[in-house]
Each structure stands twice: as structure tokens, then as C-alpha cells.
C-alpha positions as a Markdown table, in Angstrom:
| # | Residue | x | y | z |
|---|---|---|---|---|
| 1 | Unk | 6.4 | 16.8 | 1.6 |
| 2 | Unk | 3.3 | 18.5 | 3.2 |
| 3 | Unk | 4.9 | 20.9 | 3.8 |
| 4 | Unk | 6.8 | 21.7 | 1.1 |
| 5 | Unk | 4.1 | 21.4 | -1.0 |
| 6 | Unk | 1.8 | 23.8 | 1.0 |
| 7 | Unk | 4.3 | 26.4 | 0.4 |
| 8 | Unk | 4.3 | 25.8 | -3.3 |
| 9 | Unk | 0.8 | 26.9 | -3.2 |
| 10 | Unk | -0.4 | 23.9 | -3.7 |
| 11 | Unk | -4.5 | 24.1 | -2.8 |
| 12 | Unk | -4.8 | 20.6 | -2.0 |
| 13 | Unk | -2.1 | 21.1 | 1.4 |
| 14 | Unk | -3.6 | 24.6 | 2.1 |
| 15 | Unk | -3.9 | 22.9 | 5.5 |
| 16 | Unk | -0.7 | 21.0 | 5.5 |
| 17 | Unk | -0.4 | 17.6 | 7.2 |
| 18 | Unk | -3.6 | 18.1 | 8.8 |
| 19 | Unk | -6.1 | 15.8 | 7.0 |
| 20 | Unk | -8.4 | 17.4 | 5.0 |
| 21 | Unk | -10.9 | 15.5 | 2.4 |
| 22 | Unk | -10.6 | 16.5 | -1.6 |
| 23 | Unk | -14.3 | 15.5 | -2.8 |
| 24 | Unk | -13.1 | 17.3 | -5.7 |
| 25 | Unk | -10.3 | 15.1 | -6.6 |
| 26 | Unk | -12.5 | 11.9 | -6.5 |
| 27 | Unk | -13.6 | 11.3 | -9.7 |
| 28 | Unk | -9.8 | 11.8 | -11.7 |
| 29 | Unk | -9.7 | 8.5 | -12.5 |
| 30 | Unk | -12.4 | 8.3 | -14.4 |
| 31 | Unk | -10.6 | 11.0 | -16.6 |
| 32 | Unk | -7.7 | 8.6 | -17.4 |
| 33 | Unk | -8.3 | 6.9 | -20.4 |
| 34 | Unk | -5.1 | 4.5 | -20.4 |
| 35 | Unk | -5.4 | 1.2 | -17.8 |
| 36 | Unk | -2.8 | 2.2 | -14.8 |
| 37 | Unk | -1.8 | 0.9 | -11.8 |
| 38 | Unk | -3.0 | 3.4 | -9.0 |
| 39 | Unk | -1.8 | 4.0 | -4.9 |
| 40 | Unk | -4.8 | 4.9 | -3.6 |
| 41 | Unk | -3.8 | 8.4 | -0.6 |
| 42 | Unk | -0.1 | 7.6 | -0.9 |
| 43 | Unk | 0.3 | 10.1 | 1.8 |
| 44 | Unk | -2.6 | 9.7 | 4.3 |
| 45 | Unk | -4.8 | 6.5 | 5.3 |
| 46 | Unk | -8.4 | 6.0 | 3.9 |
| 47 | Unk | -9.3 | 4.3 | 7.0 |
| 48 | Unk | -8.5 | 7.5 | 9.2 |
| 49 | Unk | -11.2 | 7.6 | 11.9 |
| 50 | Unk | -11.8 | 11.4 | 10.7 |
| 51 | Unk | -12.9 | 9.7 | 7.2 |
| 52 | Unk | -16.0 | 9.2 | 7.2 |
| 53 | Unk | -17.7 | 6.0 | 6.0 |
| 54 | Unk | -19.9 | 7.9 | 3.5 |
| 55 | Unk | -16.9 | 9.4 | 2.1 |
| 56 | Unk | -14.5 | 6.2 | 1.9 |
| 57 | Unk | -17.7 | 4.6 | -0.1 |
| 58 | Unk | -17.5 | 7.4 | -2.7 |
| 59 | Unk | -14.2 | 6.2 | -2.8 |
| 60 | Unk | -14.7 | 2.9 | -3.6 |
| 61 | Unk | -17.9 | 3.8 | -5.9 |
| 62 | Unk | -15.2 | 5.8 | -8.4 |
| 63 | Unk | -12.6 | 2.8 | -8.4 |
| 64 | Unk | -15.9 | 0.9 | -9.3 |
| 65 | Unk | -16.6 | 3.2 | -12.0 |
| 66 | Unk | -13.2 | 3.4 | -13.6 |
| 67 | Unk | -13.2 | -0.1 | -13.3 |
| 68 | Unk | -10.3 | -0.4 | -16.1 |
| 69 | Unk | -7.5 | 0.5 | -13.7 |
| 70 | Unk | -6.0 | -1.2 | -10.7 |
| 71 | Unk | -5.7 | 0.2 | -7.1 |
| 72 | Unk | -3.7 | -0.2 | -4.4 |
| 73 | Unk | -5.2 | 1.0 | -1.1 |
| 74 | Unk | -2.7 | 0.8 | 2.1 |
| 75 | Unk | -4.0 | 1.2 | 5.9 |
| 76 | Unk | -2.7 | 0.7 | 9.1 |
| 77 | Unk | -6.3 | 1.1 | 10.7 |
| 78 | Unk | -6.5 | -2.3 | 9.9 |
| 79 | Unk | -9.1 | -2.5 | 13.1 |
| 80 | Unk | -11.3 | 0.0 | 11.2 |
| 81 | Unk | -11.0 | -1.3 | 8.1 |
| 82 | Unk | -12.0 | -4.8 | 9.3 |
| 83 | Unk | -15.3 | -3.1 | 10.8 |
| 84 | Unk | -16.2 | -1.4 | 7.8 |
| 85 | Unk | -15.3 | -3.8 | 5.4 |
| 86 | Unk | -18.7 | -5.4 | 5.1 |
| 87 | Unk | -20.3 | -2.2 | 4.0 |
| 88 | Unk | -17.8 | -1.8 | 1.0 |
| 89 | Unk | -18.0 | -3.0 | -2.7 |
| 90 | Unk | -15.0 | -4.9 | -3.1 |
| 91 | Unk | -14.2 | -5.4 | -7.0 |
| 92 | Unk | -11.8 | -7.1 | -8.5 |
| 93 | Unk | -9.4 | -4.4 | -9.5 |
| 94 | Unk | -9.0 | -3.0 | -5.7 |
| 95 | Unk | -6.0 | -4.7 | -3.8 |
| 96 | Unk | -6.3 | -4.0 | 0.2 |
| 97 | Unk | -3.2 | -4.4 | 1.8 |
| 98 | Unk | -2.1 | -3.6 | 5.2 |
| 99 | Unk | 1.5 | -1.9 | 6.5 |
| 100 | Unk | 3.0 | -3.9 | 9.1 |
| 101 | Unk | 6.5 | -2.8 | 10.5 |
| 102 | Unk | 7.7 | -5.3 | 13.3 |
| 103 | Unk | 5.9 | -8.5 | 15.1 |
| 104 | Unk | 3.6 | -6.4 | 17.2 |
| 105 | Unk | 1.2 | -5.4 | 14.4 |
| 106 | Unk | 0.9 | -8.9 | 12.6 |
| 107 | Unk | -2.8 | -8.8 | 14.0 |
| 108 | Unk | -3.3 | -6.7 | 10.6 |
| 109 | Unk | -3.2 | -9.5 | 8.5 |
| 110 | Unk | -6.0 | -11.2 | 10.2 |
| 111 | Unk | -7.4 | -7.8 | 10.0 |
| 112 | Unk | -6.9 | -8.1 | 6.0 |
| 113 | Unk | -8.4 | -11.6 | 5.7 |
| 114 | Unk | -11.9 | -10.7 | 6.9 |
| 115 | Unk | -12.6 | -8.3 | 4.7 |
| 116 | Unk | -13.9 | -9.2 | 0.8 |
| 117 | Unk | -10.7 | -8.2 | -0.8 |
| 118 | Unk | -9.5 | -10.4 | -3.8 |
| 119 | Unk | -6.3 | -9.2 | -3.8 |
| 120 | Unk | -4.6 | -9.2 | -0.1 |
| 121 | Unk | -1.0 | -7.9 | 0.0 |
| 122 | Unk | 1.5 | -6.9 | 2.9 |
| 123 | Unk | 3.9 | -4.0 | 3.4 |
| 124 | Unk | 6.6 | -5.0 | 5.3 |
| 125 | Unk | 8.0 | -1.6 | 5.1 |
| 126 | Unk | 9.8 | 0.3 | 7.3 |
| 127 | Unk | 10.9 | -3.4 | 8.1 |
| 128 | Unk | 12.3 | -3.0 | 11.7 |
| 129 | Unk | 12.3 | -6.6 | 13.0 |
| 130 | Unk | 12.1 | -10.2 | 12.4 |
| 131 | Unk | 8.9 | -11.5 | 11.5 |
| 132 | Unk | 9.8 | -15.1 | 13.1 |
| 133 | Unk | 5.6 | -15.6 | 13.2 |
| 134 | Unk | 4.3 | -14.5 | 10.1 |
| 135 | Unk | 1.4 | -16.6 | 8.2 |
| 136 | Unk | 0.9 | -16.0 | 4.8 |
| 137 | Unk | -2.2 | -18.0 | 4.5 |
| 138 | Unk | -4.2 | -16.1 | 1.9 |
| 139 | Unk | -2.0 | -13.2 | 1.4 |
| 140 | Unk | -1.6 | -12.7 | -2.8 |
| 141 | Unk | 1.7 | -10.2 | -2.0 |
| 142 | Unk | 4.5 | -9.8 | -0.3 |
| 143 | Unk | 6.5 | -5.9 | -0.4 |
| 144 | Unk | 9.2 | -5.4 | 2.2 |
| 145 | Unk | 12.1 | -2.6 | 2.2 |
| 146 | Unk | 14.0 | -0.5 | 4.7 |
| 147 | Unk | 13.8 | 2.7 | 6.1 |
| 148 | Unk | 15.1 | 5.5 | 4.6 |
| 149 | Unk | 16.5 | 8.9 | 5.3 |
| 150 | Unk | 18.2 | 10.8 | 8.0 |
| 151 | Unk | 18.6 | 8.6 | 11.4 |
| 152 | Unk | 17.0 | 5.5 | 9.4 |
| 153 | Unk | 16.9 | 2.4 | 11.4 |
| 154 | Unk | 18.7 | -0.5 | 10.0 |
| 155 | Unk | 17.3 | -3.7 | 8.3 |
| 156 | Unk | 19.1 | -7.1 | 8.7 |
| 157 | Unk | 19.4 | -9.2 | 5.4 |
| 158 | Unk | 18.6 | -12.2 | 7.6 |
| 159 | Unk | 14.9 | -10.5 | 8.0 |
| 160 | Unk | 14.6 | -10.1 | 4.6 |
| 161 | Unk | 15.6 | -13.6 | 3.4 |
| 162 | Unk | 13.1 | -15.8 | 6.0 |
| 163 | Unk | 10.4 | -13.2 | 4.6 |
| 164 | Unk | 11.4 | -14.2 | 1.1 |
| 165 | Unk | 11.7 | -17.8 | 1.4 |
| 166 | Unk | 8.5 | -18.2 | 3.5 |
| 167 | Unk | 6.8 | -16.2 | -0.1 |
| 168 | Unk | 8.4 | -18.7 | -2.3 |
| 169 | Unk | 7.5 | -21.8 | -0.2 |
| 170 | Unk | 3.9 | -20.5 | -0.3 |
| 171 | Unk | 3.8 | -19.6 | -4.0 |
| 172 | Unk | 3.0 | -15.8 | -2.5 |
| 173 | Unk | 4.7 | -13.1 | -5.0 |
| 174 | Unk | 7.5 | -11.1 | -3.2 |
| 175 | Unk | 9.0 | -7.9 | -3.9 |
| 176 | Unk | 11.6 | -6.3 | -2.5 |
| 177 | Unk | 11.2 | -2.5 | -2.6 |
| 178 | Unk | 14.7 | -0.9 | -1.5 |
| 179 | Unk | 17.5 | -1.7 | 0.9 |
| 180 | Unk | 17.0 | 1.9 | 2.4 |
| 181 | Unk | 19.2 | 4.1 | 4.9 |
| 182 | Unk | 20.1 | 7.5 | 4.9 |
| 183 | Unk | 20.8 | 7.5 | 1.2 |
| 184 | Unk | 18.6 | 4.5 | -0.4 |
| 185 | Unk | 20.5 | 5.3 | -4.1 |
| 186 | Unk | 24.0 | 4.2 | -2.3 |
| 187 | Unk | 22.2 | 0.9 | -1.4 |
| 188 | Unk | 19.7 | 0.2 | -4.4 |
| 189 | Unk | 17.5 | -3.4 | -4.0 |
| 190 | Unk | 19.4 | -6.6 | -5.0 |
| 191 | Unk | 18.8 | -9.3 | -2.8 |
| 192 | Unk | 21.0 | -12.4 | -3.5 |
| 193 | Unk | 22.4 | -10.9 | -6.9 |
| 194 | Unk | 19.0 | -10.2 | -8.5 |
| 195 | Unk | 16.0 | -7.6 | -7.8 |
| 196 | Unk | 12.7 | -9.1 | -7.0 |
| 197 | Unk | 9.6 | -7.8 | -8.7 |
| 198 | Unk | 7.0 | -10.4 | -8.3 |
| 199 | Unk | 3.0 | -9.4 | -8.8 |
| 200 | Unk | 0.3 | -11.5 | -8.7 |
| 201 | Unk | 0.0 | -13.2 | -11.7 |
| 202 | Unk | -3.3 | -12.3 | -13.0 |
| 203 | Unk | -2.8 | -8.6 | -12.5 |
| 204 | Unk | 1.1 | -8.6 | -14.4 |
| 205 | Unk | -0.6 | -9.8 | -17.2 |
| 206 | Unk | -3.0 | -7.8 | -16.9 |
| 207 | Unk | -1.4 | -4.4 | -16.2 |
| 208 | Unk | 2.1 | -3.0 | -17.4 |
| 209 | Unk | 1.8 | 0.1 | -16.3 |
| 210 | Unk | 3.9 | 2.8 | -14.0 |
| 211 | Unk | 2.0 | 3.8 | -10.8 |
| 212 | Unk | 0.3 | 7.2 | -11.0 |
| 213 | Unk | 0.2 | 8.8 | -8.0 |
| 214 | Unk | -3.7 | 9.7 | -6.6 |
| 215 | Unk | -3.9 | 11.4 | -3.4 |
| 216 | Unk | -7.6 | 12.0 | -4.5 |
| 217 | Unk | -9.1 | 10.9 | -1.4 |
| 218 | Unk | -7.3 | 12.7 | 1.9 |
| 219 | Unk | -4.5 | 15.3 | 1.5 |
């Protein structure tokens, strides 16, 4: 998508998929008048280690400001955000949540739980394994789905399910993004006869809106 933008002309992916900070994209939600529900750098990682500290807090100053959306920031530099987390200003309306893909990065989540957070959620997605050890202890939400795409790996139903019922039997809302593969349309997102599209409970009632996508922070 990098790419294809960046031969759109886009000026944001003048360097492509190399990171590259957009100070001037930093304060667009402060423009949006109507409450929305925002992915913080859907397609980089605020936590990079080429981020720097000063800039991630400009970040978080601007979701402070705006304070009448809701963000969603996603990291797998869970070991960096832990370290800086102390240092941030952690609101109400920012949800931190960390990706985790198979067994060997469940250290995340501990990752998560030391930081101020109020709103701790999980992306299980690409889920490519059983996740026989997970603890959900104060995780808010649950998102799991399956690769997508050409070559995508395959996810078991059976992963899916012990994910699920381990949500329910801790009251932790669980939804359940997309069955995936090389065509994700063919195989939509019912699980058991029904979609899944728990939220916290606070922020549903909160917020109805769709998810804007902000790549304000790192293109």
C-alpha cells in the first residue's frame, strides 16, 4: 500500500515504507468536530525505536487535546512501550493494545499491564497458533482474525473458540475481526452462526462511530 500510494503522489509516502515522521499531520484531529473512533499509524508502530520520545509525546498531547474522540494505538514494541510508558499522559480516551500472533510474544501483555492505560486490549491477529497460556487478567478487549491474502497461513476454529470462551468466562469483550485466507470476502466472520462485535462497555455507549483512519504520526 506504500507503495502504491507513493506512486499516486502521495507526499506523505514520498519515502515509501521507510519510516518517516508527519509533524504536520499531528494536530488533524483536533480539526474533526464529530466524536470518532480513531487507529492511531494504522500502518507503522508509534513505538518504533526511530520515534523519538519527544515526538510520541506530541502524539499523545494532541489525543489529549481532542479529547472528544477515542484512539486506538497498536505496538508490537511492547518492550519500548513498557519503558516509556511512565513518561506518557495516559487519558481516558486512548486504548493501548498490543499485537500478539502466536504463544512466543504473550510477554506483551505483561508488557501492556504496566503501563497507565485504562483501556488494555489484544490483537490476536494474524492468529497463527494456539494460545493454550493466555491470561486475561486486566485486559478490557479481546480482537482476533486470520491472515489474509496470497500464501495466508491458515487459522484453526478450535484457536478461535478457547480464545472466545476464555473472553466470556472473564467478562472480557471479544471480537472477531475476519476468518481471513487468500480471499477474506469468500470466508466473512461468523463464528458459531453469529458475528462478534463486543466493545467495552463504557466506550459502545459512548461512541458509535466508524473508524477514521489517522496515519498522522509515522508514514
Amino acid at each position: 500500500m506504500a507503495k502504491r500510494l507513493k506512486a499516486m503522489g502521495q507526499r506523505n509516502y514520498t519515502n515509501g515504507f521507510e519510516l518517516t515522521l508527519q509533524p504536520h499531520m499531528l494536530e488533524l484531529p483536533l480539526k474533526w468536530r464529530q466524536p470518532s473512533q480513531v487507529f492511531v499509524n494504522s500502518m507503522s508502530d508509534l513505538f518504533h525505536i526511530d520515534v523519538p520520545i519527544a515526538y510520541i509525546k506530541q502524539v499523545f498531547d494532541v489525543m489529549r487535546r481532542a479529547h472528544w474522540h477515542q484512539y486506538q494505538v497498536l505496538t508490537k514494541r511492547s518492550e519500548r512501550l513498557r519503558e516509556l510508558a511512565p513518561q506518557l499522559t495516559w487519558e481516558p480516551q486512548i486504548w493501548m493494545g498490543v499485537s500478539i500472533e502466536s504463544e512466543d510474544y504473550l510477554y506483551r501483555i505483561d508488557d501492556l499491564r504496566h503501563t497507565g492505560a485504562q483501556t488494555k486490549f489484544l490483537s490476536l491477529e494474524p492468529l497463527l497458533g494456539p494460545l493454550h497460556k493466555l491470561n486475561l487478567r486486566g485486559i478490557d478487549w479481546v480482537i482476533v482474525g486470520g491472515e489474509s491474502g496470497p500464501g495466508a497461513r491458515p487459522m484453526d476454529a478450535e484457536w478461535v473458540r478457547e480464545i472466545r470462551d476464555r473472553c466470556l468466562q472473564a467478562n472480557v469483550a471479544f471480537f472477531f475481526k475476519q476468518w481471513g485466507g487468500p480471499v477474506k470476502s469468500k470466508t466473512g466472520r461468523v463464528l458459531d452462526g453469529r458475528t462478534w462485535d463486543e466493545m467495552p462497555v463504557d466506550a459502545a455507549a459512548r461512541i458509535q462511530h466508524p473508524f477514521p483512519i489517522l496515519t498522522a504520526a509515522v508514514g
